[in-house]
C-alpha positions as CSV (number, residue, x, y, z in Angstrom):
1,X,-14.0,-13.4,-23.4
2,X,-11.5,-15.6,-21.6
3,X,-9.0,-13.4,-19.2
4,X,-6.2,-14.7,-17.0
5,X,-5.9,-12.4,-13.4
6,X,-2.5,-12.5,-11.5
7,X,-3.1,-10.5,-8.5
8,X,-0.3,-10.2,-5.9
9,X,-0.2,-8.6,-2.4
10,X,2.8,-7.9,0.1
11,X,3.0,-7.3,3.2
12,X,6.5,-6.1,5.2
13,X,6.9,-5.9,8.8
14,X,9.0,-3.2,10.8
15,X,10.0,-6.3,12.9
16,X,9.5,-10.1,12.4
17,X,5.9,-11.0,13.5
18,X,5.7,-14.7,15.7
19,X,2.2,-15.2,13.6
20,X,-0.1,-14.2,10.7
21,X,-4.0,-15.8,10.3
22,X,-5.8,-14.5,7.5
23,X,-8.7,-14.6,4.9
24,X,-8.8,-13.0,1.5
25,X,-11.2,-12.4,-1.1
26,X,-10.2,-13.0,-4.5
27,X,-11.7,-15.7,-6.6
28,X,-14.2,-14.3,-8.8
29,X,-17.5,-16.2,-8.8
30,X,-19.3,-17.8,-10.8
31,X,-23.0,-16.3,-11.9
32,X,-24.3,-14.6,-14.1
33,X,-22.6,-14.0,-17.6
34,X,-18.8,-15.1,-15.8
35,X,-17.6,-18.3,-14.9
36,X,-14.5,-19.1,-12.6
37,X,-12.5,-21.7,-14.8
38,X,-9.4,-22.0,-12.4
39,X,-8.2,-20.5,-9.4
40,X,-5.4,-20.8,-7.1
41,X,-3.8,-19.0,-4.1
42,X,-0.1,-19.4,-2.3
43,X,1.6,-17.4,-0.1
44,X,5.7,-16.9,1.2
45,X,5.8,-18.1,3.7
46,X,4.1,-21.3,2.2
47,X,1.2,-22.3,3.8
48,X,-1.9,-24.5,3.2
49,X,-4.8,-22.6,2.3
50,X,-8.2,-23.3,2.6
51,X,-11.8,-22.1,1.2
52,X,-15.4,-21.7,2.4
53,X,-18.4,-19.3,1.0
54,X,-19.6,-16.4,3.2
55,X,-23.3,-15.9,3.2
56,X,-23.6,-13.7,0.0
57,X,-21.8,-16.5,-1.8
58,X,-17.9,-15.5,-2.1
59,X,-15.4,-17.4,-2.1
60,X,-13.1,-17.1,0.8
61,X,-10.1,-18.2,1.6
62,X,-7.7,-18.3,4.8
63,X,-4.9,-19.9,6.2
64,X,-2.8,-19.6,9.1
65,X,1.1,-19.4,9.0
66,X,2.5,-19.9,12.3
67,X,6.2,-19.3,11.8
68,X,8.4,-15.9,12.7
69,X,8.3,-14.2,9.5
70,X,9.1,-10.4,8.1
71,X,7.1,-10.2,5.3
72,X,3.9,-12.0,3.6
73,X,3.5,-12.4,-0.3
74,X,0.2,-13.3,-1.2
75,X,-0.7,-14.5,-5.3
76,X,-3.7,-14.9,-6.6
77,X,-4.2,-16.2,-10.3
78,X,-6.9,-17.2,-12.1
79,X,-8.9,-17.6,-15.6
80,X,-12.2,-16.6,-15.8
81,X,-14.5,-16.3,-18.6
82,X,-17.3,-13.6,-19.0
83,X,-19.8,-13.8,-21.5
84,X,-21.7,-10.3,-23.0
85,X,-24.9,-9.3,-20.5
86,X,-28.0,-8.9,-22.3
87,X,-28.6,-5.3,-23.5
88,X,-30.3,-2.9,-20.5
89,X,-32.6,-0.9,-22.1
90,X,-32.8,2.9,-21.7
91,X,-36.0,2.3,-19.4
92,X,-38.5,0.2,-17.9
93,X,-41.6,-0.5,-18.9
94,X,-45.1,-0.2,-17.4
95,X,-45.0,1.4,-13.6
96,X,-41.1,1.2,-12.4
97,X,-41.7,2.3,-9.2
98,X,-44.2,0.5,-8.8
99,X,-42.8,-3.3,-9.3
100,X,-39.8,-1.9,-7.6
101,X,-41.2,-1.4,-4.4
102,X,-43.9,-4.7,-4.5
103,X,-40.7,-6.3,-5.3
104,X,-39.2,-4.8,-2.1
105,X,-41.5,-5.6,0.3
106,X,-40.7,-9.1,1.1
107,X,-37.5,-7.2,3.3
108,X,-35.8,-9.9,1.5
109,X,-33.1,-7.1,0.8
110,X,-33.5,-5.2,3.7
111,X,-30.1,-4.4,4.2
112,X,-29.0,-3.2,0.9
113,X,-31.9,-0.8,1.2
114,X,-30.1,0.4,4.6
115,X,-26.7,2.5,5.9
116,X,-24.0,0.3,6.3
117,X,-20.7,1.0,7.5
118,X,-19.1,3.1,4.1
119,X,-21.9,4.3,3.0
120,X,-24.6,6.0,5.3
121,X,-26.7,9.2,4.9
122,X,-24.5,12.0,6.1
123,X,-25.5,16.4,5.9
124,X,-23.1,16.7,2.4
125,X,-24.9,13.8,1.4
126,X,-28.1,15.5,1.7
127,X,-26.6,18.3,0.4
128,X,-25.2,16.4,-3.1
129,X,-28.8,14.9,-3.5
130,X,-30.5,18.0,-3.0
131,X,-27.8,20.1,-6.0
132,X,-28.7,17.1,-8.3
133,X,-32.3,17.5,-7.7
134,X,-32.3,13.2,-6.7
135,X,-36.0,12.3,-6.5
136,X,-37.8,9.6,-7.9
137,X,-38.7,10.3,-11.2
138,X,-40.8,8.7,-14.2
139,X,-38.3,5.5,-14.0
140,X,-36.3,4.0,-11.5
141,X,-33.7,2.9,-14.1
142,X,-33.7,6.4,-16.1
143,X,-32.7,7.9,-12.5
144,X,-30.1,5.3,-11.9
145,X,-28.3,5.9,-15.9
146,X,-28.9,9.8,-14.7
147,X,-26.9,9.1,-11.5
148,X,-24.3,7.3,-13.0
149,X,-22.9,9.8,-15.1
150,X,-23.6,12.7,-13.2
151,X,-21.4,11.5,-10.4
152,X,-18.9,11.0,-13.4
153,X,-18.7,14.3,-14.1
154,X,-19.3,16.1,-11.0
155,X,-16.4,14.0,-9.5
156,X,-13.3,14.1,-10.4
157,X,-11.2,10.5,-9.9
158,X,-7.8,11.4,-7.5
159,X,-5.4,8.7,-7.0
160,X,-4.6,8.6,-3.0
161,X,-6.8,11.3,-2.2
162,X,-8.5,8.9,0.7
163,X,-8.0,5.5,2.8
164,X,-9.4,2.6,1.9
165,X,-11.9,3.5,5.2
166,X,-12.4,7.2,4.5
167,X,-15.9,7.9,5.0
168,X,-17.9,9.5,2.0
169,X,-17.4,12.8,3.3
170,X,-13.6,13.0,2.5
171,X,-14.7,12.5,-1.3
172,X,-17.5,14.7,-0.9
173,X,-16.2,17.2,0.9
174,X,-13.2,17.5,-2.2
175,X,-15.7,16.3,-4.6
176,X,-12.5,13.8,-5.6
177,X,-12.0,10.1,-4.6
178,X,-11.5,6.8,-5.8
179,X,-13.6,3.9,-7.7
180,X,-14.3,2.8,-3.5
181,X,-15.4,6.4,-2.9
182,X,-17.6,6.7,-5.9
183,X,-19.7,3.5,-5.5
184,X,-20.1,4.3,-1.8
185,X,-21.4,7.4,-2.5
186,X,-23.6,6.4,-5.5
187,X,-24.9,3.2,-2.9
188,X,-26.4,5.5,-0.4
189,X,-27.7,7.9,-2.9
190,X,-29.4,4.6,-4.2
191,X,-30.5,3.3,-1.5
192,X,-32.3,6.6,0.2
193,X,-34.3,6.4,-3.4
194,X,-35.5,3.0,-1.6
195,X,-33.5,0.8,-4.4
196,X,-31.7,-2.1,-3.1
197,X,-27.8,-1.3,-4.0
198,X,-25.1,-3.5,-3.6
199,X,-21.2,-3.1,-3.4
200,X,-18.9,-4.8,-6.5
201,X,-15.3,-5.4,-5.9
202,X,-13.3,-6.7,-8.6
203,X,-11.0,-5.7,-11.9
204,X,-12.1,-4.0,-15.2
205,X,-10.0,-5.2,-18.5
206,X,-8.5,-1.9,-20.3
207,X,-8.3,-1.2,-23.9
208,X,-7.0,1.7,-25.2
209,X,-9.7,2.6,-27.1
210,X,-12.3,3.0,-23.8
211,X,-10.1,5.9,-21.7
212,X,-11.1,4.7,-18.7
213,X,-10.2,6.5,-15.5
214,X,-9.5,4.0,-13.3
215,X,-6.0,3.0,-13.6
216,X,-4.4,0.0,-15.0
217,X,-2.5,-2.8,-12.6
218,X,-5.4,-2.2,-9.8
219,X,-8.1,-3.9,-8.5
220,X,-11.9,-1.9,-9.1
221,X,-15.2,-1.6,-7.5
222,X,-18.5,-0.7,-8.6
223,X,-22.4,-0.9,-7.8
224,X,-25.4,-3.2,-8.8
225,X,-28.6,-2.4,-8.3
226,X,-32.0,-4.4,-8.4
227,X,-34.6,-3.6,-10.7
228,X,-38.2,-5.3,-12.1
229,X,-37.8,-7.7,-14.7
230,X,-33.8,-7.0,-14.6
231,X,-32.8,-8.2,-11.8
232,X,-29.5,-7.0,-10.7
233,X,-27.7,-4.2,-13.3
234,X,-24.6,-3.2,-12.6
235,X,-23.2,0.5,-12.5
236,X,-19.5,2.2,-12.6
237,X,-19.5,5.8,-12.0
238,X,-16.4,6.0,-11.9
239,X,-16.0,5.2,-15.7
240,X,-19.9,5.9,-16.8
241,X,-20.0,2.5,-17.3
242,X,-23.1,-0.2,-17.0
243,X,-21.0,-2.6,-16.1
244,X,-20.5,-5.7,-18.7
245,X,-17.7,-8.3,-20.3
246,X,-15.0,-6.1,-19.1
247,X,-16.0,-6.6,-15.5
248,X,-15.1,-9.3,-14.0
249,X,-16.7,-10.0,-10.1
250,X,-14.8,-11.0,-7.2
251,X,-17.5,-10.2,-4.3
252,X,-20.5,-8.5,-3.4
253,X,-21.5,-7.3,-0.1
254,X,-23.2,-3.9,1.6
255,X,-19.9,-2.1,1.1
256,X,-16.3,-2.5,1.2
257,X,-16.3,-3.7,4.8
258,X,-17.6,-6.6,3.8
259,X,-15.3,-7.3,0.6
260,X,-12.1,-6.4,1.4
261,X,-9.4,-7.9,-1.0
262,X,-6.9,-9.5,2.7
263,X,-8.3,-8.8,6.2
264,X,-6.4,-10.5,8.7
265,X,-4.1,-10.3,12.2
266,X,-0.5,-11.2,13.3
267,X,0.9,-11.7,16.9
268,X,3.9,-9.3,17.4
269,X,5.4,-5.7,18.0
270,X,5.2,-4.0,14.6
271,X,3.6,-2.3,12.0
272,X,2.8,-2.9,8.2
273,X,5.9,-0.9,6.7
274,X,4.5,-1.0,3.3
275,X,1.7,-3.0,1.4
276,X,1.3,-3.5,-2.5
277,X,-2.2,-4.8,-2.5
278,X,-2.7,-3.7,-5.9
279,X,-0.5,-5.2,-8.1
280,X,-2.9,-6.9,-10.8
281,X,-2.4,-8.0,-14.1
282,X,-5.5,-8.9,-16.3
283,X,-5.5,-9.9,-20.1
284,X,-7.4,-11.7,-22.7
285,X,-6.5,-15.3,-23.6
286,X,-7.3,-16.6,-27.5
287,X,-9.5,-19.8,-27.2
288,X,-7.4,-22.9,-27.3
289,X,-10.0,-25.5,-28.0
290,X,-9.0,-27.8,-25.0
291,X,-11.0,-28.4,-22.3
292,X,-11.0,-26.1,-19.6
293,X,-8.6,-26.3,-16.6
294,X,-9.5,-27.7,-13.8
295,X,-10.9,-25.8,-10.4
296,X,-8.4,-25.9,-7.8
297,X,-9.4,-25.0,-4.2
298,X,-6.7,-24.7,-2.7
299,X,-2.5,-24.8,-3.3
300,X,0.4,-24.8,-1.1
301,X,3.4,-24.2,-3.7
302,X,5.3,-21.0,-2.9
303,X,3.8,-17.6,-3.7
304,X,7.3,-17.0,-5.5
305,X,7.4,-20.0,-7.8
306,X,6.9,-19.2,-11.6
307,X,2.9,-19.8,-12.6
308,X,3.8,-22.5,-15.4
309,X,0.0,-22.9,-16.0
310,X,-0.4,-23.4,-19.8
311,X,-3.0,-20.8,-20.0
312,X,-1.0,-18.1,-18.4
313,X,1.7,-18.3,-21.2
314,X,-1.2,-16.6,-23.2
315,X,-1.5,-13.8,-21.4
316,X,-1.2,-10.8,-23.6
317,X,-1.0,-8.3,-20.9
């Protein structure tokens, strides 16, 4: 399936800021079943941005805009295609457990087996694993289905019921939260059954038929998790999902900390009045038959120019 992403962020001062340096997150990569066909960035006030890979392979980019300004537009568009995953079966064969943890003892993935900042071992985390009886069982990938949809129905999903750095134990503590809230928690659950569990960030594509409960016009985040054979499967609790075509992947990292969509600093005496960091807009384009469009690293045109790509006048949603 071919989509088209348009994802803009604003940012508006109380007072004019002398200076604004910073990197965002949100080119989706290119592995797996997806592929990133085009991608470009600009920003009002215009600026020249440019791109590097962090060390789990994202795509980052950053510029620096030097000039007094009041507010910051950010746009992100791009066309990506994702292909169907292979099927993930209800189980593994042979000894799970077993491969899982030879497979694991490299401490090649070390820290995805460890607390990171979002998502640690806390008392109502104990307390969660111990009411949903969470031991290892027969299969490592039966627990992890299990898991899955048991925090989708023990949880219910709140809009603004936490911060983007709310620890776990807000949502626990309401047993309500967001799709960040329930992959952190589902990531340290993982983890302290010694599976190597990472953080997703990215958007799902919504039909009507599906009923997700993440909402449309936002960005989304979910789990993988690395199993025998497998490899890396991923997981959305919020939806009771194994994550597939719909999903398309921005980042990966340990936990949001590492994958934040903007993280950045300005030089002045203000605050962030307001931020719209989540106004998205995915949708499936039909095959043209051309060849694809071209990779662009970077662009400088203003954020608030029209996107006359010929792709995007296919978007359907």
């Amino acid at each position: 399936m071919l989509y088209t992403i348009r994802h803009v962020t604003k940012f508006v001062y109380d007072a004019p800021v002398a200076e604004s340096v910073m990197e965002a997150r949100m080119q989706p990569r290119s592995d797996g079943q997806q592929r990133c066909l085009h991608f470009g960035l600009s920003t009002t006030p215009a600026s020249r941005v440019l791109t590097y890979q962090d060390h789990d392979g994202n795509s980052v980019h950053h510029f620096n805009i030097p000039a007094r300004h009041g507010r910051l537009t950010l746009k992100a568009e791009a066309l990506v295609d994702c292909s169907p995953a292979p099927p993930v079966p209800d189980r593994l064969d042979g000894d799970g457990w077993g491969r899982l943890d030879a497979l694991t003892a490299s401490g090649e993935h070390w820290d995805l087996l460890h607390p990171s900042t979002y998502a640690r071992p806390t008392p109502m985390l104990e307390e969660l694993a111990l009411e949903l009886r969470l031991e290892r069982g027969a299969d490592p990938l039966a627990m992890l289905r299990n898991l899955n949809s048991t925090l989708f129905s023990t949880f219910a999903y709140a809009p603004e019921s936490t911060r983007v750095d709310s620890p776990i134990d807000d949502a626990l503590r309401t047993r309500q939260g967001v799709c960040q809230d329930f992959a952190h928690i589902m990531i340290a659950l993982v983890r302290r059954a010694g599976i190597p569990c990472r953080y997703v960030s990215g958007y799902l594509f919504h039909r009507a038929e599906d009923n997700d409960r993440s909402p449309v016009g936002a960005t989304h985040a979910w789990v993988e998790a690395l199993l025998p054979d497998l490899g890396w499967v991923g997981f959305d609790p919020t939806n009771n999902l194994i994550a597939g075509e719909r999903h398309v992947r921005v980042a990966i990292g340990r936990d949001y900390f590492d994958v934040p969509p903007t993280r950045g600093v300005y030089q002045g005496v203000t605050a962030v009045r307001n931020e719209l960091a989540v106004a998205v807009t995915i949708g499936p384009v039909a095959p043209s038959g051309s060849e694809t469009m071209p990779f662009v690293p970077w662009m400088t045109r203003d954020a608030e120019a029209p996107f006359t790509d010929q792709a995007a006048a296919q978007q359907q949603q």
